[in-house]
C-alpha positions as CSV (number, residue, x, y, z in Angstrom):
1,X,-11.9,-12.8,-11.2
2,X,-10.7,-12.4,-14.4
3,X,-13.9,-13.2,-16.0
4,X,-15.7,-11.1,-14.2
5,X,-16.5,-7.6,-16.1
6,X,-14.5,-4.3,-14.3
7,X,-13.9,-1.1,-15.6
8,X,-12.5,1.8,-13.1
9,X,-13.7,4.7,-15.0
10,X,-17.4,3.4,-15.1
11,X,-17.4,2.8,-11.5
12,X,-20.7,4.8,-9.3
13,X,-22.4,4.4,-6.3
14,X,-25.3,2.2,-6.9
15,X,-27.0,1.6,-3.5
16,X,-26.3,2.2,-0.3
17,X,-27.2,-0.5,2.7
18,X,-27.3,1.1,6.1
19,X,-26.4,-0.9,9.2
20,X,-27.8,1.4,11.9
21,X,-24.7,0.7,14.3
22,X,-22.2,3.4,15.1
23,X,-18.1,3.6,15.8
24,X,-18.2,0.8,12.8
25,X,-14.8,-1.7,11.6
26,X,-13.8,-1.8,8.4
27,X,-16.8,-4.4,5.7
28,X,-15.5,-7.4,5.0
29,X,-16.0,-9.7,2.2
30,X,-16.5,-13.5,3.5
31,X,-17.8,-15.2,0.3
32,X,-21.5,-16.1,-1.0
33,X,-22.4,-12.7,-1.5
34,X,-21.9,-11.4,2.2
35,X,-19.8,-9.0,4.1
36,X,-19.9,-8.1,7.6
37,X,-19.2,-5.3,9.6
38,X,-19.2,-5.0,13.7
39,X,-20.3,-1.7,15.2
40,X,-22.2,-0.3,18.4
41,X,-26.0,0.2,18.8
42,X,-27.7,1.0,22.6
43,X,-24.6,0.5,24.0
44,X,-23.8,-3.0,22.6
45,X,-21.1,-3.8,20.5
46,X,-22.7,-6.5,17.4
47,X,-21.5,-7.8,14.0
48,X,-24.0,-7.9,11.4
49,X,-23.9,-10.1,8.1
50,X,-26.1,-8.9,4.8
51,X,-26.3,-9.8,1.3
52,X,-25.3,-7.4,-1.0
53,X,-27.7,-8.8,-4.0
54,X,-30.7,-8.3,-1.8
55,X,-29.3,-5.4,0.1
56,X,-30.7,-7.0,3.3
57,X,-29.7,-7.6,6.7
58,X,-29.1,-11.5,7.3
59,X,-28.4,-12.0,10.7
60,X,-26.5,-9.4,13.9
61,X,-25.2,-11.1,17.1
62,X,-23.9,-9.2,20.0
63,X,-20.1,-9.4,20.9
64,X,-19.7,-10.5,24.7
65,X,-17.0,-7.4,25.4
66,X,-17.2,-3.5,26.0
67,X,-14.7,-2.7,23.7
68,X,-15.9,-1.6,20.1
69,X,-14.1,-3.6,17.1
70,X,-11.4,-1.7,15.5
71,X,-10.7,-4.1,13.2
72,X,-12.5,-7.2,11.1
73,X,-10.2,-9.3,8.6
74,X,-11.6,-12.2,6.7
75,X,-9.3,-15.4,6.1
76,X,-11.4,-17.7,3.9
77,X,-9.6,-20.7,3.9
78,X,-10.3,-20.9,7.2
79,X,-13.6,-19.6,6.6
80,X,-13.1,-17.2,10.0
81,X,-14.0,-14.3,10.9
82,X,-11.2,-12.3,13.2
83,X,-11.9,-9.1,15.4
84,X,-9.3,-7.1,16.4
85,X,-11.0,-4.8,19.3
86,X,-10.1,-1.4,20.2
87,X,-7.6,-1.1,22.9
88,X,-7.9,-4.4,23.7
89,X,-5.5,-7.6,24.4
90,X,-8.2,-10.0,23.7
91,X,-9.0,-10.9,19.9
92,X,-12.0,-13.2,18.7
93,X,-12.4,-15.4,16.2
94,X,-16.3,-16.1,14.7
95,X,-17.1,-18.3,11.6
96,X,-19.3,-17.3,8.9
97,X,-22.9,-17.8,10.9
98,X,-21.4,-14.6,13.3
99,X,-20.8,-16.9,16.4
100,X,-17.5,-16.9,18.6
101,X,-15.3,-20.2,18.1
102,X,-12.8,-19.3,20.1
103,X,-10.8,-16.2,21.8
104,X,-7.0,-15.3,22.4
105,X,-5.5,-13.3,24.8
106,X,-2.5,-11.6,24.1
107,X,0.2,-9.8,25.8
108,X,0.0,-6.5,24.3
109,X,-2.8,-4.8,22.0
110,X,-3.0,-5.9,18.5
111,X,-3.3,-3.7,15.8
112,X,-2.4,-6.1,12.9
113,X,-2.7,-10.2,12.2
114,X,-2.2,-12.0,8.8
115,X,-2.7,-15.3,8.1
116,X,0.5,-17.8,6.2
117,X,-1.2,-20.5,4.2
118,X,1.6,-22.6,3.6
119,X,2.5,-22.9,6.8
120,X,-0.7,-22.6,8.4
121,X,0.2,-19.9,11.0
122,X,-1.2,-16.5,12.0
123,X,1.1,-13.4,12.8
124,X,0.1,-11.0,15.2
125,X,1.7,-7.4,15.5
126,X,1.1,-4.5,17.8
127,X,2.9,-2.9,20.3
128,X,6.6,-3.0,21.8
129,X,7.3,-3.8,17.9
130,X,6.4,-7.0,19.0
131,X,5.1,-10.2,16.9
132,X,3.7,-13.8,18.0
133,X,3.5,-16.7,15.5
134,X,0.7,-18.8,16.3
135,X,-1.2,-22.2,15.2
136,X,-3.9,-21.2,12.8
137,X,-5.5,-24.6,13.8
138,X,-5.1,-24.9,17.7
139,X,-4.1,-21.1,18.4
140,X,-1.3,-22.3,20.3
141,X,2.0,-20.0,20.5
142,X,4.2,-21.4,18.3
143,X,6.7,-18.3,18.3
144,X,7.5,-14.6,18.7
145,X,10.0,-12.1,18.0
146,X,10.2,-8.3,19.9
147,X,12.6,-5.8,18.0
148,X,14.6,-3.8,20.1
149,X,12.8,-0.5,19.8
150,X,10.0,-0.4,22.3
151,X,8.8,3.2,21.7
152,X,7.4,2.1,18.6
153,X,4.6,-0.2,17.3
154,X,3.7,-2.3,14.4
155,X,0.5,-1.2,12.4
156,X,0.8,-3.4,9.9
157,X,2.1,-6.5,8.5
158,X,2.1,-8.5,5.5
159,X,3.4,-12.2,4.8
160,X,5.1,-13.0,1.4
161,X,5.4,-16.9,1.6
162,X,6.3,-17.0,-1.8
163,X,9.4,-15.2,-0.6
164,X,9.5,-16.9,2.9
165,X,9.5,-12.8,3.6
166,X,7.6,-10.6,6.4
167,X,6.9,-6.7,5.6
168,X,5.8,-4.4,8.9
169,X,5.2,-0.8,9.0
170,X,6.1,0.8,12.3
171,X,5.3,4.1,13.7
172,X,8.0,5.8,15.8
173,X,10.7,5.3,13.2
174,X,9.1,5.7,10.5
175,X,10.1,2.4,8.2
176,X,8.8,0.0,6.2
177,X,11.2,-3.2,6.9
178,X,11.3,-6.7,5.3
179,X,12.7,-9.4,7.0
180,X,13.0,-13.2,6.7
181,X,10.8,-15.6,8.6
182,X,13.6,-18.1,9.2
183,X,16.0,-16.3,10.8
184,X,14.4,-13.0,11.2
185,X,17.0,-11.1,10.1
186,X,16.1,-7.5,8.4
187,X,16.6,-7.9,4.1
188,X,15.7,-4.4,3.0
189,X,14.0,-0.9,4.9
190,X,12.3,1.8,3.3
191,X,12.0,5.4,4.6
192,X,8.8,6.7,4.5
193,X,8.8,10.6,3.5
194,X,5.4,11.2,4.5
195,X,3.5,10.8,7.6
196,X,1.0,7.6,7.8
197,X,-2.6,7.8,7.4
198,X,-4.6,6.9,10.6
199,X,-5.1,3.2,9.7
200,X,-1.7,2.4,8.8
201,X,-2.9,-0.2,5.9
202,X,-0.7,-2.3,3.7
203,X,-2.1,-4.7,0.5
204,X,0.2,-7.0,-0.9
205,X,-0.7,-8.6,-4.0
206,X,0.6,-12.3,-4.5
207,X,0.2,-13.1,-7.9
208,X,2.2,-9.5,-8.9
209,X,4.6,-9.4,-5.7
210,X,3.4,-6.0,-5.7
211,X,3.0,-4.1,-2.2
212,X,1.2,-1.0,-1.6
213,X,1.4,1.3,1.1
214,X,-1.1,4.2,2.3
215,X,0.0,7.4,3.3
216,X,-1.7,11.0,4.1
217,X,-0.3,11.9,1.1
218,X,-0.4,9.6,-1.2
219,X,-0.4,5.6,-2.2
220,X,3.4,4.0,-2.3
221,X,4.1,1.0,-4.3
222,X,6.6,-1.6,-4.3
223,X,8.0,-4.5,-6.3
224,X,9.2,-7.5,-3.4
225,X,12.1,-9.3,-4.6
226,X,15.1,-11.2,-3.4
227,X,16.7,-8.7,-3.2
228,X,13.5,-6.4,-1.1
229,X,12.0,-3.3,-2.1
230,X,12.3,-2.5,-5.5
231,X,10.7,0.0,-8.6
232,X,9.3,2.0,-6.1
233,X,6.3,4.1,-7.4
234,X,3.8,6.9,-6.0
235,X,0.4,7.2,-6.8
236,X,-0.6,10.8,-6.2
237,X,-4.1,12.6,-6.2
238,X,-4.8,15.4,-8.5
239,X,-4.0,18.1,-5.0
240,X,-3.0,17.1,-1.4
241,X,-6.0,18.9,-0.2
242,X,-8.0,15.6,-1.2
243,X,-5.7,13.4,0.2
244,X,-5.2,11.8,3.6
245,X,-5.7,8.3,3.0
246,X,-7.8,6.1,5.2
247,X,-6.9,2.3,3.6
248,X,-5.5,1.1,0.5
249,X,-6.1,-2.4,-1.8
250,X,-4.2,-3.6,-4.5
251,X,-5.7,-6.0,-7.1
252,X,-3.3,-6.8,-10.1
253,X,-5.8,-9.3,-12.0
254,X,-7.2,-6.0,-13.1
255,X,-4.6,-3.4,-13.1
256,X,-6.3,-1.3,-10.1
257,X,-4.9,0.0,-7.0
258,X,-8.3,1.3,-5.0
259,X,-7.6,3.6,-1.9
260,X,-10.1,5.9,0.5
261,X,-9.5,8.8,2.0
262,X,-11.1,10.5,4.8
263,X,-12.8,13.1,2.7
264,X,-15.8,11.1,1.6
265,X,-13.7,9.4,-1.6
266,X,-12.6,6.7,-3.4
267,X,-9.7,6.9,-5.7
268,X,-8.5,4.4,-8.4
269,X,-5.0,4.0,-9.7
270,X,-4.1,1.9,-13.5
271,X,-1.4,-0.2,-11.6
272,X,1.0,-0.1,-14.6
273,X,0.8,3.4,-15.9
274,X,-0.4,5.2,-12.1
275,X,-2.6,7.2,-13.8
276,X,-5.6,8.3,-11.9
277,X,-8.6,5.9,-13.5
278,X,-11.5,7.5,-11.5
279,X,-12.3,9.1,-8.3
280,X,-15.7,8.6,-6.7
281,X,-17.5,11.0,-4.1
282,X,-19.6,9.1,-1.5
283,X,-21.9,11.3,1.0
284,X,-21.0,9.5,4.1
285,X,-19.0,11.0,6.9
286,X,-15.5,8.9,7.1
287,X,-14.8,5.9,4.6
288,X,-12.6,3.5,5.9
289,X,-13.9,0.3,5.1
290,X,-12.2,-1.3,1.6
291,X,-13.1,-4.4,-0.2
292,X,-14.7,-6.1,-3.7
293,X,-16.7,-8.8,-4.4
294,X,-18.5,-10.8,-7.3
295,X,-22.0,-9.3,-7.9
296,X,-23.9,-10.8,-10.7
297,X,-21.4,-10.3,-14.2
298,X,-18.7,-8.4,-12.4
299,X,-16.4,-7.1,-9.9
300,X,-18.3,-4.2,-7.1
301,X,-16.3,-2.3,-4.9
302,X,-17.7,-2.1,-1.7
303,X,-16.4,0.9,1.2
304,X,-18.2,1.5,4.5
305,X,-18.5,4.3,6.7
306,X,-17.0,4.5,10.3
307,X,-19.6,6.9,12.0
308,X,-23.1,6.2,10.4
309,X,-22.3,2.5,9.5
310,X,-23.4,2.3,5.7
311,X,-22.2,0.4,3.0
312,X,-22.0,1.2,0.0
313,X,-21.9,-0.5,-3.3
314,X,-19.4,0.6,-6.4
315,X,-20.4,-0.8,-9.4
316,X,-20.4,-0.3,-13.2
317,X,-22.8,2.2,-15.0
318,X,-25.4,0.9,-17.5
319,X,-24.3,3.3,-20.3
């Protein structure tokens, strides 16, 4: 990554690649110049691959399930794709050529799964504030762990091997809580002052130990330590009228924070001074979808649109 050319203030829409499905997930990035994104078309839900160089539709299978996707999350070292669907128990799990390897069935609705690689295992949150701990190569249950507070919900979660750490945001009460994987006991909570966005998104960068958090308001960051949340620092926009953020990603290779918002932008943070480096109109209808990717010499950011489906490519200007 660090070879690859990125400046934030040069950053444009370049070209636009339209899906034709509706009620869209969020792109996602799966390596050799693809992303995906699921959606609905004549009543069907699908996923559809394309290549961004060619701006061209590779391949669309449809999903065997009425429920749209809510949710698509890449892990590539297992090179699988994992839907989270909307309002559903059931989650599936494709690999790269779009086809359904296998499916799990859980006991609540999951809003939230991240993937361990040191230990191989995949954590699952949603709600009842409840998490299962599974096998990332058999999906067999190897643990779980329910809070007391069953009111509230987990939106998202982040592992922090490095730390042997777990960070969850949950709605209800309002906190941002680390705990410890090995004996699940709580090291640090943060209040949240604001009120969450709609898709409750966390990024946690591994190289920095850096975690960012999305509100309506603005973008929350956080230094993980031993000792939990630390140097805490918000990212604001230029008003609140143009706020209301819709997902969030933190990349400290090059000093960027990247976050949406709801009203058709895209705003990027210098990580070490928070000053605003850019902020980019797009004229879709809702951007929720977040991610980069290598293109050519450098690094394209690349946000999608939940209602019409499009993705659109960020990437450097010629002059």
């Amino acid at each position: 990554m660090s070879t690859l050319k990125f400046n934030a203030s040069k950053l444009e829409p370049t070209w636009t690649i339209p899906s034709k499905l509706e009620q869209t997930s969020e792109v996602v990035y799966i390596g050799n110049k693809e992303v995906a994104i699921a959606g609905v078309k004549a009543k069907k839900v699908l996923i559809s691959k394309f290549d961004i160089e060619r701006r061209s539709k590779i391949i669309s299978r449809v999903l065997i399930t009425r429920m749209p996707v809510a949710n698509l999350i890449y892990i590539a070292k297992l090179k699988t794709i994992v839907c989270l669907l909307r309002d559903s128990t059931e989650i599936l799990f494709l690999n790269r050529d779009l086809i359904v390897k296998q499916k799990l069935r859980c006991r609540f609705v999951p809003y939230t799964i991240d993937f361990d690689p040191t230990r191989y295992l995949l954590y699952i949150g949603g709600d009842f504030t409840t998490i299962l701990i599974y096998s990332a190569l058999n999906l067999k249950l190897v643990g779980r762990h329910k809070w007391k507070n069953p009111s509230s919900s987990i939106k998202s979660l982040r592992v922090i091997p490095k730390l042997n750490y777990l960070v969850m945001l949950c709605t209800y009460t309002y906190t941002l809580t680390l705990w410890r994987l090995n004996d699940h006991k709580r090291v640090d909570c943060a209040y949240i002052s604001y009120s969450y966005a709609s898709h409750y998104m966390l990024s946690f960068d591994p190289v920095s130990s850096m975690l960012a958090l999305n509100t309506d308001e603005n973008v929350t960051m956080y230094q993980i330590t031993s000792k939990g949340f630390e140097n805490e620092n918000i990212l604001s926009p230029y008003t609140k009228n143009e706020a209301d953020f819709s997902n969030v990603m933190l990349i400290s290779p090059i000093k960027c924070v990247i976050a949406t918002t709801v009203f058709k932008s895209v705003w990027l943070w210098n990580v070490e001074t928070g000053e605003v480096q850019n902020k980019i109109n797009i004229s879709d209808e809702i951007i929720n979808g977040l991610t980069i990717a290598p293109l050519g010499k450098q690094l394209v950011v690349i946000v999608s649109d939940s209602i019409n489906g499009n993705i659109t490519i960020l990437s450097m200007s010629k002059s």
